[in-house]
Biotite code that builds the C-alpha atoms (Angstrom):
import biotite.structure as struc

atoms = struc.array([
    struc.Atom([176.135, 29.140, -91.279], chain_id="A", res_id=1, res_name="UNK", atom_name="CA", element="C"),
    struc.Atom([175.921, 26.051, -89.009], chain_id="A", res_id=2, res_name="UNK", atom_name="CA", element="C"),
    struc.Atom([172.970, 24.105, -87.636], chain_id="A", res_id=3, res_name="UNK", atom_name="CA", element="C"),
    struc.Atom([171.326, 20.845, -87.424], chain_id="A", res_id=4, res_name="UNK", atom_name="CA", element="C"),
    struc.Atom([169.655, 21.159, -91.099], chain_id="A", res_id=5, res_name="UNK", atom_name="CA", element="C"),
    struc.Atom([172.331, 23.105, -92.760], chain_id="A", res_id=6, res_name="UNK", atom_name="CA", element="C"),
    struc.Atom([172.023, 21.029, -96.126], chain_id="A", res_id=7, res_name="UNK", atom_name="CA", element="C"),
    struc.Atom([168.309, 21.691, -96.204], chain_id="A", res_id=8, res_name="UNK", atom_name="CA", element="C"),
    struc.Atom([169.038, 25.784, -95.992], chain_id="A", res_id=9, res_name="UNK", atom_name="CA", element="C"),
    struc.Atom([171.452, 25.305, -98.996], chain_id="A", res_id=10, res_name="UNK", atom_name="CA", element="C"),
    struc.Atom([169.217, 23.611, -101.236], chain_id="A", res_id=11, res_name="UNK", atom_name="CA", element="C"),
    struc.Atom([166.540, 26.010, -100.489], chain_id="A", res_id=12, res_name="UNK", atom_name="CA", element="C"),
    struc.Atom([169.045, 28.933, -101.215], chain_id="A", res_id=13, res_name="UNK", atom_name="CA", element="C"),
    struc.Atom([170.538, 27.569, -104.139], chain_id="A", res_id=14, res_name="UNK", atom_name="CA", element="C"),
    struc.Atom([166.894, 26.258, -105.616], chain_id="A", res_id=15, res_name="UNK", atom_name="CA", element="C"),
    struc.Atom([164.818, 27.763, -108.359], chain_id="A", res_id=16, res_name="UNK", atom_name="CA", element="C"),
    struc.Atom([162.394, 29.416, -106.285], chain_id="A", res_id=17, res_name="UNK", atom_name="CA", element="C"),
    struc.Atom([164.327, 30.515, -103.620], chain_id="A", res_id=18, res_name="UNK", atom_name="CA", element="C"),
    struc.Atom([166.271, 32.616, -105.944], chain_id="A", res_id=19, res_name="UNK", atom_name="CA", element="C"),
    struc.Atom([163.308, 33.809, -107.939], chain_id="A", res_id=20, res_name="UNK", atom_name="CA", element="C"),
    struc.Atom([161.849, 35.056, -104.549], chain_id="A", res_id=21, res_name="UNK", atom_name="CA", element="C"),
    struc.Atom([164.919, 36.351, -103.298], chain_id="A", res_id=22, res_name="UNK", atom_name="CA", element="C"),
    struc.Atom([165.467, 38.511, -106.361], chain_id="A", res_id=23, res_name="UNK", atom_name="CA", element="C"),
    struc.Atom([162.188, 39.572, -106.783], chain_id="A", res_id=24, res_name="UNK", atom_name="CA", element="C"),
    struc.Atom([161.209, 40.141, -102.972], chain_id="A", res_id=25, res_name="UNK", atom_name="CA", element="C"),
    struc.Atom([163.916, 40.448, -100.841], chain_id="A", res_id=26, res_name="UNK", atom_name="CA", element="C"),
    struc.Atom([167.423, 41.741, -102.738], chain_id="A", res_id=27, res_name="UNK", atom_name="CA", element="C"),
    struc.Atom([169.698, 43.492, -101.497], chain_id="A", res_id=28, res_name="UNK", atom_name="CA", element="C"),
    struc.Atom([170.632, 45.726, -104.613], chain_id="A", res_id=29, res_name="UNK", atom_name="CA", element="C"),
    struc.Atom([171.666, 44.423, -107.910], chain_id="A", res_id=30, res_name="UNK", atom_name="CA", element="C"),
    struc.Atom([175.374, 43.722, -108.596], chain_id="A", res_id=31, res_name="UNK", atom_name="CA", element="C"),
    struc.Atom([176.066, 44.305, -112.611], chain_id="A", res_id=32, res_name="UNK", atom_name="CA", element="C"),
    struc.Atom([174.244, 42.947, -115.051], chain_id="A", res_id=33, res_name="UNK", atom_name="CA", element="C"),
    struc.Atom([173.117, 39.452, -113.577], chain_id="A", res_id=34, res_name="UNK", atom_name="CA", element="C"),
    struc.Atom([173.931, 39.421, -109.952], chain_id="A", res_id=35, res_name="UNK", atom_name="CA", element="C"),
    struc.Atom([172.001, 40.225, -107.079], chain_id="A", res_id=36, res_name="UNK", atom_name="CA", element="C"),
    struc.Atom([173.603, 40.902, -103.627], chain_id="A", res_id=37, res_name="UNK", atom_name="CA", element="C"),
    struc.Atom([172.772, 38.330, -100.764], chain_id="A", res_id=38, res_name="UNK", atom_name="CA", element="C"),
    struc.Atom([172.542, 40.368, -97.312], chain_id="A", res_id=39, res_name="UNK", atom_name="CA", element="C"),
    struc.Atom([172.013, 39.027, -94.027], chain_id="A", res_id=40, res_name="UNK", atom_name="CA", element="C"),
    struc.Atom([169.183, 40.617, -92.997], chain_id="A", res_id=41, res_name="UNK", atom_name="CA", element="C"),
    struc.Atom([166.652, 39.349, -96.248], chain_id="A", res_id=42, res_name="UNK", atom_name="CA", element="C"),
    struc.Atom([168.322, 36.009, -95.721], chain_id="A", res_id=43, res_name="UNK", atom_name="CA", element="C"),
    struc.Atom([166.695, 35.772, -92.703], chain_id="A", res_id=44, res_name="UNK", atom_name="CA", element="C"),
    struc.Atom([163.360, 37.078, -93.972], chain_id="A", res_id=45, res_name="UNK", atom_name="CA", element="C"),
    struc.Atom([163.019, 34.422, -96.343], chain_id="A", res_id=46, res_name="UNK", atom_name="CA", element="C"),
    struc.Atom([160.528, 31.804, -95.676], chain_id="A", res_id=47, res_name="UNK", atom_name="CA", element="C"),
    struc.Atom([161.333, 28.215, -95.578], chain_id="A", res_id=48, res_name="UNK", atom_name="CA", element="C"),
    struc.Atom([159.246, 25.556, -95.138], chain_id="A", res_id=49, res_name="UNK", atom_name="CA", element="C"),
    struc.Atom([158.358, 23.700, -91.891], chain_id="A", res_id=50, res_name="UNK", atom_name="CA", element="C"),
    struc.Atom([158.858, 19.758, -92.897], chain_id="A", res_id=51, res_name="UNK", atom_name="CA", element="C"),
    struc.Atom([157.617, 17.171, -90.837], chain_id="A", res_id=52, res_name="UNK", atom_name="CA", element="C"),
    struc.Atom([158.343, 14.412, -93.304], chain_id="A", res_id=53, res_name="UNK", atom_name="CA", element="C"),
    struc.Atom([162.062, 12.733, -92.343], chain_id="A", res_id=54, res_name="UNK", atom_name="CA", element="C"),
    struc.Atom([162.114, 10.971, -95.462], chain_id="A", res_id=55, res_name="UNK", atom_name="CA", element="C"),
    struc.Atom([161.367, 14.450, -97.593], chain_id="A", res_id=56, res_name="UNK", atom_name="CA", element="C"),
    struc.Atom([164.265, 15.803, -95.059], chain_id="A", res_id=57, res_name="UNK", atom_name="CA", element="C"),
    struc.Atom([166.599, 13.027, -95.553], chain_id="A", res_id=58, res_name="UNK", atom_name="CA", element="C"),
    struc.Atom([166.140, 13.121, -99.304], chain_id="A", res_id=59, res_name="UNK", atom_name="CA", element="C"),
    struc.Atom([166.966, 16.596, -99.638], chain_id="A", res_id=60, res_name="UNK", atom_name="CA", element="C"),
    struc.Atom([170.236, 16.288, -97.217], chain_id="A", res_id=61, res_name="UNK", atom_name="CA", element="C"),
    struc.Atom([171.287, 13.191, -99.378], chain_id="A", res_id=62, res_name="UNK", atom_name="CA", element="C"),
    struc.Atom([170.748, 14.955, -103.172], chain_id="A", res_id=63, res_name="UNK", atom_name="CA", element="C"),
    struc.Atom([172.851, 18.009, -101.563], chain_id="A", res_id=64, res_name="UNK", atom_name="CA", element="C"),
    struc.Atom([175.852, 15.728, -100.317], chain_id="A", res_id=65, res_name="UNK", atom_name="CA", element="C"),
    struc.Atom([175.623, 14.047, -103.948], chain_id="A", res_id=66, res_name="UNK", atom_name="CA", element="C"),
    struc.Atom([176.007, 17.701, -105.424], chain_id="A", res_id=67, res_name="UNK", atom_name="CA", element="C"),
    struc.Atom([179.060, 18.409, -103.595], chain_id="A", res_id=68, res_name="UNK", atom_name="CA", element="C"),
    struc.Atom([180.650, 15.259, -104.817], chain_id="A", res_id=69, res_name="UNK", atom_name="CA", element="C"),
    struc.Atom([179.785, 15.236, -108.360], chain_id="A", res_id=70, res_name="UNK", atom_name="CA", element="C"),
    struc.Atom([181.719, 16.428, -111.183], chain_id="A", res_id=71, res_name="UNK", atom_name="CA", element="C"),
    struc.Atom([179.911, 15.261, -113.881], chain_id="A", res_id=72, res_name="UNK", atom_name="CA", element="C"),
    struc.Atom([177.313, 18.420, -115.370], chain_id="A", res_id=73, res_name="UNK", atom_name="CA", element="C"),
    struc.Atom([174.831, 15.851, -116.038], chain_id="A", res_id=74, res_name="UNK", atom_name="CA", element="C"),
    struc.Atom([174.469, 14.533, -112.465], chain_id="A", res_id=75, res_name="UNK", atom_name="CA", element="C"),
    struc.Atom([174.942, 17.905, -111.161], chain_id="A", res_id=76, res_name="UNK", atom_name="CA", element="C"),
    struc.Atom([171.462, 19.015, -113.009], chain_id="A", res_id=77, res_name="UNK", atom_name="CA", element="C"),
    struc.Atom([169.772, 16.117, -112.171], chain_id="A", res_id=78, res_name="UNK", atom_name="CA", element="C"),
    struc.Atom([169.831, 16.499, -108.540], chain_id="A", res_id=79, res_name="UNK", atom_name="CA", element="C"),
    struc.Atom([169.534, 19.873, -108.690], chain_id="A", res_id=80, res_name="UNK", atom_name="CA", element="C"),
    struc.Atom([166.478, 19.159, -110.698], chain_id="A", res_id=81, res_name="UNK", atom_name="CA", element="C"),
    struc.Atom([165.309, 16.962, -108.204], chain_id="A", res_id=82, res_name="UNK", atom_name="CA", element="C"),
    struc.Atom([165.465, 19.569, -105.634], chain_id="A", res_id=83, res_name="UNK", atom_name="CA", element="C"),
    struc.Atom([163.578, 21.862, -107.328], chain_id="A", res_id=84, res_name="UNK", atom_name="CA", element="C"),
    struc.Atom([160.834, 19.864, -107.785], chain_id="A", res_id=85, res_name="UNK", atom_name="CA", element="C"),
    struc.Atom([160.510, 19.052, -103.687], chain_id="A", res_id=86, res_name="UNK", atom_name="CA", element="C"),
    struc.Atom([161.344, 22.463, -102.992], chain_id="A", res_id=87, res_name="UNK", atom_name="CA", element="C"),
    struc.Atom([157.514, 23.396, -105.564], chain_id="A", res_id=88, res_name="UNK", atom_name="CA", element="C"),
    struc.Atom([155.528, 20.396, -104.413], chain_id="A", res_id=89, res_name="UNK", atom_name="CA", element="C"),
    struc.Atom([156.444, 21.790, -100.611], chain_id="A", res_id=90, res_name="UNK", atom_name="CA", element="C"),
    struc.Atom([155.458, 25.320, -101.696], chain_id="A", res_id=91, res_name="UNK", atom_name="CA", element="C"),
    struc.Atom([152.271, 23.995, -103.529], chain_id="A", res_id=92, res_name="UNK", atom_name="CA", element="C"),
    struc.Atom([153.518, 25.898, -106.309], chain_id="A", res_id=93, res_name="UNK", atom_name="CA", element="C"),
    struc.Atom([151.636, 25.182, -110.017], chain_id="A", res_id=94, res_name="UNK", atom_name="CA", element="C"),
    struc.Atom([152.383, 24.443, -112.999], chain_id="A", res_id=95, res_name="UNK", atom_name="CA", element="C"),
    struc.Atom([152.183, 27.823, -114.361], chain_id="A", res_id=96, res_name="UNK", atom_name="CA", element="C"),
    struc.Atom([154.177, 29.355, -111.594], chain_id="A", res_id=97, res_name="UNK", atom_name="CA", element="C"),
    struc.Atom([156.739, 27.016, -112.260], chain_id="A", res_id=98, res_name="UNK", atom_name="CA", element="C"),
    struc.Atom([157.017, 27.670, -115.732], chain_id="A", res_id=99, res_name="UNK", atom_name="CA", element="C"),
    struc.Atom([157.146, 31.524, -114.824], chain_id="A", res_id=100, res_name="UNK", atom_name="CA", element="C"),
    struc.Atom([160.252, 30.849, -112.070], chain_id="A", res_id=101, res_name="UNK", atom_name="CA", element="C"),
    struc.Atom([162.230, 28.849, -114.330], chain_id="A", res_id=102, res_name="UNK", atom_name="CA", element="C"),
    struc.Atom([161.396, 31.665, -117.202], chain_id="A", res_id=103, res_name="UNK", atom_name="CA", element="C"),
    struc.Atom([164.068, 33.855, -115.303], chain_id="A", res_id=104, res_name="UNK", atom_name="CA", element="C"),
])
C-alpha cells in the first residue's frame, strides 16, 4: 500500500474495531482456529473515517511511527491503546460497544 496517509490506514487496520468489523462483516474466510483471511476486495469495503482535524491526523501518524520503534511490550500497548480510543471517539462508538469489541 502507498499513499499520503498510509500510517492512518494501518492504525485503522491494526485497531480494535477495525478488526472486530472486519471479522464480523467483511472476512474473507477463516484461516484455523483464530485467523481470518485479509482479501483485497473487503479491504477496500471497509469504512474509514473522513478526518478533518490535522492534529487528530498528526497524532495518529506519530503513535504509529512510535509503534514501529518500540520494543518495549509496555509502550507497545500503550499506544496501541491510545489508538483505539481515537479510532471509538471518531466512530462515536459507546461504552457498551466498546466493551463488546474488546470482548473478542
Amino acid at each position: 500500500m502507498t499513499g499520503e496517509n498510509l500510517e492512518f490506514v494501518i492504525a485503522c487496520l491494526n485497531s480494535k474495531l477495525y478488526n472486530y468489523c472486519f471479522k464480523k462483516f467483511y472476512s474473507g474466510g477463516g484461516l484455523g482456529e483464530h485467523g481470518y483471511r485479509y482479501k483485497k476486495a473487503f479491504i477496500e469495503k471497509l469504512p474509514l473515517p473522513k478526518i478533518t482535524n490535522f492534529s487528530i491526523l498528526q497524532k495518529i501518524k506519530t503513535l504509529v511511527i512510535l509503534l514501529q520503534k518500540t520494543s518495549n511490550k509496555d509502550e507497545y500497548d500503550n499506544y496501541i491503546d491510545q489508538i483505539d480510543d481515537i479510532l471509538f471517539k471518531l466512530a462515536d462508538i459507546s461504552d457498551e460497544e466498546k466493551k463488546v469489541i474488546n470482548s473478542r
